[in-house]
C-alpha positions in Angstrom: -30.5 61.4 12.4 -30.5 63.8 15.0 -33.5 63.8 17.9 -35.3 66.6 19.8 -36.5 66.2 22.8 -40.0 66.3 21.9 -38.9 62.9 19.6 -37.3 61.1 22.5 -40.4 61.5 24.4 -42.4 60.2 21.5 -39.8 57.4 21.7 -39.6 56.5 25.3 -42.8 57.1 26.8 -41.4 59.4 29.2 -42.0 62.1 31.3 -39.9 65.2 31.1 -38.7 66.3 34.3 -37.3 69.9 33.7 -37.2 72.6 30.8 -33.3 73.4 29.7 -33.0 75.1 26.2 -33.5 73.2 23.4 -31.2 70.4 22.3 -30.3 68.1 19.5 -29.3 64.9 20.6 -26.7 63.4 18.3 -26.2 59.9 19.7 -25.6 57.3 22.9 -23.2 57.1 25.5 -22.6 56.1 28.7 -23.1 58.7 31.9 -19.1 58.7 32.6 -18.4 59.2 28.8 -21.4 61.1 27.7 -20.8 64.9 25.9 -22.8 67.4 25.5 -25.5 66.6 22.7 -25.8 62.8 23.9 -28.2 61.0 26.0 -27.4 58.5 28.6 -29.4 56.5 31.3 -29.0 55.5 34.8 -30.1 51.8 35.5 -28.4 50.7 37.8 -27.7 52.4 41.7 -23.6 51.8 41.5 -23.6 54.8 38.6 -25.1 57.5 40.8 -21.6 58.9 41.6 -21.4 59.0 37.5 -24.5 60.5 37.1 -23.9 63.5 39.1 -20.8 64.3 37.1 -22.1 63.2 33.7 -22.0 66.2 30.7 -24.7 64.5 29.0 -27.3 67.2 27.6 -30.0 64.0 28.5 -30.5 61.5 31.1 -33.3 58.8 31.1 -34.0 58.2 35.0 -36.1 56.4 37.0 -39.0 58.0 39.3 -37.8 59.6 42.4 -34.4 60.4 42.8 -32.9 62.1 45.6 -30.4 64.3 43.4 -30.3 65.7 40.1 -27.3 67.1 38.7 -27.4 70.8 37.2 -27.9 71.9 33.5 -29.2 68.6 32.2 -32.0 67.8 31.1 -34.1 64.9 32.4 -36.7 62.7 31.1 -38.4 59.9 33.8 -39.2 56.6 32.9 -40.2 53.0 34.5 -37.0 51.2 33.0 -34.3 53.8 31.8 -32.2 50.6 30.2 -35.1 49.4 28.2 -36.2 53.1 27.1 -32.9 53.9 26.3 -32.2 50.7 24.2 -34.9 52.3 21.6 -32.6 55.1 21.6 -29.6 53.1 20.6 -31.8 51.3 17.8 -32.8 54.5 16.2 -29.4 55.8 15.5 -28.3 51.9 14.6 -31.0 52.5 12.0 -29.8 55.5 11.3 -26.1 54.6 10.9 -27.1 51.4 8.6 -27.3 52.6 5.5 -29.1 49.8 4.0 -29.1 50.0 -0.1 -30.8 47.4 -1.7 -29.1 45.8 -4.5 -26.7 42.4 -5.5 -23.1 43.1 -5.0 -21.0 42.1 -8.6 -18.9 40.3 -6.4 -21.6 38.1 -4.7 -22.8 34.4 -6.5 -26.8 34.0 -6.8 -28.0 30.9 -8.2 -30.4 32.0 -10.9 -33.2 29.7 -9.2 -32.7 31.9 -5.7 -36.0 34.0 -4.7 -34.7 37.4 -3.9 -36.1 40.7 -5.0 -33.0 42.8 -5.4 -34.8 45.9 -5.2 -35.6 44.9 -1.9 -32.6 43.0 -0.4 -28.9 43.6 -0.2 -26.5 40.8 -0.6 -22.8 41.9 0.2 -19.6 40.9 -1.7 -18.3 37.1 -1.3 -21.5 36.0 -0.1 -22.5 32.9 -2.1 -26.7 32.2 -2.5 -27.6 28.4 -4.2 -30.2 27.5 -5.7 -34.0 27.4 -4.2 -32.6 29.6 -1.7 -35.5 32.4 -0.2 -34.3 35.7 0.9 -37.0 38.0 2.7 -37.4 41.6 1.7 -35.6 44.0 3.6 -32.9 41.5 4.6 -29.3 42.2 4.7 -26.9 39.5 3.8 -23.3 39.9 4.8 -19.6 40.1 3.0 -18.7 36.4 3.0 -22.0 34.7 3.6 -23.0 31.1 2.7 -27.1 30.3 2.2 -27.2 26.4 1.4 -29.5 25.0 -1.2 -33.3 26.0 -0.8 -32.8 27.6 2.8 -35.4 30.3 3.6 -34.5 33.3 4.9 -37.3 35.5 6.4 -38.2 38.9 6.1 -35.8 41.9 8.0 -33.2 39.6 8.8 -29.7 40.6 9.1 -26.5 38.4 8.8 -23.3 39.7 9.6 -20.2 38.6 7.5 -19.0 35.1 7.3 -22.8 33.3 8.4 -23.5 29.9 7.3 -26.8 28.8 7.0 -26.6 25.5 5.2 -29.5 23.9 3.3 -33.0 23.8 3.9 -32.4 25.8 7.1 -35.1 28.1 8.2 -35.0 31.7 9.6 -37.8 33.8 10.2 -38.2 37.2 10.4 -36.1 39.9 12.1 -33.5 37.2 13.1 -29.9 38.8 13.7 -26.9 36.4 13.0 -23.4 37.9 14.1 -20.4 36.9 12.4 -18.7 33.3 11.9 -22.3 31.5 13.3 -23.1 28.2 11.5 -27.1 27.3 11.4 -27.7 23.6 10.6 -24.0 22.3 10.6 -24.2 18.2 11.2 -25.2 17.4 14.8 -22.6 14.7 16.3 -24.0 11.9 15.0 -21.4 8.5 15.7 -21.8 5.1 16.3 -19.4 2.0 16.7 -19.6 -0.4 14.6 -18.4 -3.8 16.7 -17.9 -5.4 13.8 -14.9 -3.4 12.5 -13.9 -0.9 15.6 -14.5 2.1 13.7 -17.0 5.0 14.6 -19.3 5.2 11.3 -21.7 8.5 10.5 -24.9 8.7 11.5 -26.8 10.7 8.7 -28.2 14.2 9.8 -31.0 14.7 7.4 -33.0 17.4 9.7 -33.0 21.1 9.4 -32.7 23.8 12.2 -35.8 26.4 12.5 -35.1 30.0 13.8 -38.5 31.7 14.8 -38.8 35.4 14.1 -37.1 38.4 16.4 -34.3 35.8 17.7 -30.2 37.2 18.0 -27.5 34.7 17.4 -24.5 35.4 18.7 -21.0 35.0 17.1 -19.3 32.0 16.2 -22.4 30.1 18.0 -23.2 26.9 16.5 -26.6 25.1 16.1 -26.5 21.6 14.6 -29.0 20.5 12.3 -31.5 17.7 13.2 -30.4 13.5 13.0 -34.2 13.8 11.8 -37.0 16.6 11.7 -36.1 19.9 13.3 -33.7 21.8 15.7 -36.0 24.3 16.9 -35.1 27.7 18.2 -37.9 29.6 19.5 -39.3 33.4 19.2 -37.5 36.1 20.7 -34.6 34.0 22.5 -31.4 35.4 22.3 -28.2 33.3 22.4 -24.5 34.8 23.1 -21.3 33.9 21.0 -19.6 30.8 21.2 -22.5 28.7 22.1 -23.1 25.3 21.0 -26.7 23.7 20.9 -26.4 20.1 19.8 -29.3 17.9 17.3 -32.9 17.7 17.7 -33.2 20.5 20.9 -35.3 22.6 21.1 -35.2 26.3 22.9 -38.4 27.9 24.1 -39.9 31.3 23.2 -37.7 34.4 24.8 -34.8 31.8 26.7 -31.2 33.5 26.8 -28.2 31.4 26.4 -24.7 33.0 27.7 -21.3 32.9 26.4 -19.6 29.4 26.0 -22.6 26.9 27.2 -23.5 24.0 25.5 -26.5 22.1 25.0 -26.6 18.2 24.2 -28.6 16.6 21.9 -32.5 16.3 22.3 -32.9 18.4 25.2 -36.0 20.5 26.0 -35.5 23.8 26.9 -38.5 25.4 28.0 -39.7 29.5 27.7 -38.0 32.6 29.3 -35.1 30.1 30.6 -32.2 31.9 31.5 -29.1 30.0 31.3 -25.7 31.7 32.3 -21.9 31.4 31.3 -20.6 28.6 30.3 -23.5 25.7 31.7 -23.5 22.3 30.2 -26.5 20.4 29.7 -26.5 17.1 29.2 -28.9 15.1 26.2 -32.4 14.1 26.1 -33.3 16.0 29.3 -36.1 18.7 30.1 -35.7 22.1 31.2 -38.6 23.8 32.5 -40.2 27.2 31.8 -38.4 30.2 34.1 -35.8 28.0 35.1 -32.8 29.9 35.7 -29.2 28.3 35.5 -26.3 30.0 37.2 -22.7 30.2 35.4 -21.3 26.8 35.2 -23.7 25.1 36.4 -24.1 21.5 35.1 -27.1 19.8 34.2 -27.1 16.0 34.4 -31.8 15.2 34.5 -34.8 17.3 34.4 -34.9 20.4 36.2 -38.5 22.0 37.0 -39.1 25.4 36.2 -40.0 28.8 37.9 -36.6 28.3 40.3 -33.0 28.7 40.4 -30.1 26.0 40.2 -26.2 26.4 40.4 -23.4 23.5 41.1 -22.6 20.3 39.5 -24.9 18.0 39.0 -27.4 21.4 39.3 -29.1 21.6 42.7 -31.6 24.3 43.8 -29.6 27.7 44.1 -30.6 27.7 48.1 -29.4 24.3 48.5 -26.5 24.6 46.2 -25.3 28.0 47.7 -25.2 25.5 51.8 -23.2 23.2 49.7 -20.6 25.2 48.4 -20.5 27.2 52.0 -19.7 24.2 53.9 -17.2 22.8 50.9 -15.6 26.2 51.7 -15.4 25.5 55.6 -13.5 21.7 55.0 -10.0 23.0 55.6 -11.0 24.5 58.8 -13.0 21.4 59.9 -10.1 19.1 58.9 -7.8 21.3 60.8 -10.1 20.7 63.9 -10.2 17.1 62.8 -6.9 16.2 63.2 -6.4 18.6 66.6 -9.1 16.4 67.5 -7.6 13.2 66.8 -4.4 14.0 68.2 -6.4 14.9 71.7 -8.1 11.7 71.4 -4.5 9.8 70.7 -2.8 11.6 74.2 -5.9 10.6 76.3 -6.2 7.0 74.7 -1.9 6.6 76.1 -3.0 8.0 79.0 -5.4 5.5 80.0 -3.0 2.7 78.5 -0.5 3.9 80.9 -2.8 4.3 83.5 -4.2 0.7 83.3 -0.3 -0.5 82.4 0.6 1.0 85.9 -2.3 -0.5 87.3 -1.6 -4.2 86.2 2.0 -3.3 87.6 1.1 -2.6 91.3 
């Protein structure tokens, strides 16, 4: 479990900055909580102060630094964060101590296609039948897998995921706790006849692409027809809702508490912040990036950033909200101004009042 520093290299691409005697690193840490034996990284300007103090026996930095804090070790890279994140994975690997096998506790339909030499399915978890589970996959305490859905290869799904039938997951998908895949997407219509809402049948599926992270408690609704897609590599946050029939581009991440209407388009490497809503039947384009709480009411082009409600382009939104900011003072003149305007109109009507007089 333990790395040298020879291994880190091998792990980070890096450069090694200095000699110190040799260490075992022993895990991750940040550079204010870091001991001796960790390794920590500094990203991000604001953590210099941090850095200078740390006790970490390892820092990942970037090229160039001013200042270098004594008796550490120090390994340069392009992207410290990124380098460092294949540190973390290693000892999450580490620390998982995946053994294969089929809990007593858990209920496997005897027509389910899992190779339990190869797979681990955790107490509670219920699997029906024609359901696919990949090799190497790792199915939570709790878990539900609906009639003949098809879980890929490497997956792993925390405690209490739904993934309701025919669903599909590819490989190395990551589904954190209390997430529902292919729940019924909001699907109502009135009938005039009788003044009641009746149920519009959801009889699509939802498709997870491979190397996609799911966050918590997140819920993507199945399709009225065909497929809810969600594409490679995106990563959505907890408590995120994407609605019927969307679709989510290759590498987009969704943020905490947004929501995404039916039949929307969202394009590749979107970025859309805390707690957006998007509106249905609408197209997002590739590279578009959504500020937190920004509201999407038609098509946005791609390659730029939006913010406000309805979304405008960030420049544009950002003059907006600067001169919404500067009302109270310009009513304030406002009204000085009307009052000035209200003294020199008497004046002049007792001027031409005085007038008429003489």
């Amino acid at each position: 479990m333990n790395l040298s520093i020879t291994e880190v290299l091998g792990l980070t691409g890096g450069k090694l900055l200095n000699t110190t005697p040799e260490v075992e690193i022993s895990g991750v840490a940040t550079l204010a909580e870091a001991t001796p034996g960790e390794v920590s990284f500094l990203g991000n300007e604001k953590y210099f102060k941090d850095f200078l103090a740390t006790k970490a026996s390892l820092v990942l930095v970037p090229p160039s630094l001013p200042e270098y804090p004594e008796n550490v070790c120090f390994i340069e890279v392009d992207n410290p964060s990124l380098a460092f994140n294949a540190l973390v994975e290693h000892f999450m690997k580490a620390a998982n101590d995946f053994e294969p096998g089929i809990s007593p506790q858990a209920i496997v339909d005897p027509t389910a296609i899992i190779d339990a030499t190869k797979v681990r399915v955790a107490a509670g978890a219920i699997i029906e039948a024609g359901a696919s589970i990949g090799d190497g996959s790792d199915i939570g305490a709790g878990c539900y897998i609906g009639k003949s859905a098809v879980i890929g290869k490497d997956c792993k799904l925390y405690p209490r995921v739904v993934v309701r039938e025919r669903c599909i997951l590819g490989n190395n998908v990551v589904i954190q706790p209390g997430a529902v895949i292919g729940s019924d997407g909001f699907g109502f219509l009135l009938n005039k006849e009788t003044g009641r809402y009746e149920t519009v049948d959801q009889v699509g599926i939802v498709v997870i692409e491979d190397n996609v992270d799911i966050g918590a408690n997140t819920t993507i609704d199945r399709a009225r027809f065909g497929r809810t897609v969600i594409g490679e590599g995106s990563k959505i946050d907890n408590l995120v809702q994407i609605g019927h029939n969307v679709t989510i581009g290759k590498h987009t991440v969704i943020v905490s508490q947004s929501g995404i209407a039916g039949s929307t388009h969202v394009g590749d490497y979107v970025t859309i912040a805390a707690q957006c809503g998007i509106a249905g039947h609408l197209t997002i384009g590739d590279k578009a990036i959504l500020a937190a709480r920004t509201g999407v009411m038609s098509d946005l082009e791609g390659g730029q950033p939006y913010w406000g409600a309805p979304a405008s382009p960030f420049a544009e939104a950002r003059k907006q909200f600067v001169a919404i900011r500067k009302l109270p003072e310009a009513f304030k003149e406002l009204r000085q101004l009307k009052k000035q305007a209200d003294e020199i109109r008497k004046m002049i009507e007792e001027a031409i009042g005085a007038t008429g007089e003489a």
